[in-house]
C-alpha positions in Angstrom: 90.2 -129.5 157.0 92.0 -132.9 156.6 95.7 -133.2 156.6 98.0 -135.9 154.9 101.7 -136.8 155.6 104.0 -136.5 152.9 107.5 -137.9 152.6 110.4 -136.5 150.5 113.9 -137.4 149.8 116.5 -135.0 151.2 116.9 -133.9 148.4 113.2 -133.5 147.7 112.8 -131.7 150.3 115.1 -128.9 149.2 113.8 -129.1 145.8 110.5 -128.3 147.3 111.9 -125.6 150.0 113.9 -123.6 146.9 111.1 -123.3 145.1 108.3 -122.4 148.1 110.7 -120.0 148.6 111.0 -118.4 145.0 107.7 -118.1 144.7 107.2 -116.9 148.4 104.9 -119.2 149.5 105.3 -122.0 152.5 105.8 -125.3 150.9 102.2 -126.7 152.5 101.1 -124.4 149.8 103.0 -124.9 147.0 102.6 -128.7 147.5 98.9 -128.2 147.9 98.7 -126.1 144.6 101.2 -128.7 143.0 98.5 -131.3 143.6 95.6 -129.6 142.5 97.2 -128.7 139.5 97.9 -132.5 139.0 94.2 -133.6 139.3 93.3 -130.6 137.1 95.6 -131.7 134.4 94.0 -135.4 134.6 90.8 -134.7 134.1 91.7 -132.2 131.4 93.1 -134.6 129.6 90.8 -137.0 129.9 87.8 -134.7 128.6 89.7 -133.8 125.5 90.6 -137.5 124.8 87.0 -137.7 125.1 85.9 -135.1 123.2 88.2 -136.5 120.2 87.2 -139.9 120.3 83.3 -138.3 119.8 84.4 -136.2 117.1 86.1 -138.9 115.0 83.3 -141.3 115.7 80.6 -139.1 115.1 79.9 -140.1 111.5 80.2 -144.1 112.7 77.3 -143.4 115.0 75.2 -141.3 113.3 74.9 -144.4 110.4 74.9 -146.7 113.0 72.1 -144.9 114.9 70.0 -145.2 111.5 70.3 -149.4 111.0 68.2 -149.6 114.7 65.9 -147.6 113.0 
């Protein structure tokens, strides 16, 4: 598996070990989960953005759709 570098603040850093250490996981892991999470949350948001912007523009199209025709 591939690995990346990180770098943290000091303070960062104990941020990070308090609470890998709450949860009682290393930080690697928490970190890993924390970015995961991250690109999860992107592309959520995106889908629903794009799931709106059909919705409201569903009428628009469907009259649009019948002046090609």
């Amino acid at each position: 598996m591939a690995g990346l570098n990180l770098r943290f603040t000091e303070e960062e850093l104990d941020a990070l070990r308090a609470r890998a250490e709450a949860e009682g996981r290393s930080m690697q892991s928490f970190a890993h989960d924390a970015v995961i999470t991250a690109m999860n949350e992107d592309s959520r948001l995106f889908n629903e953005a794009a799931d709106h912007v059909l919705k409201v523009s569903e009428e628009l199209n469907r009259r649009l759709a019948r002046c090609g025709t």
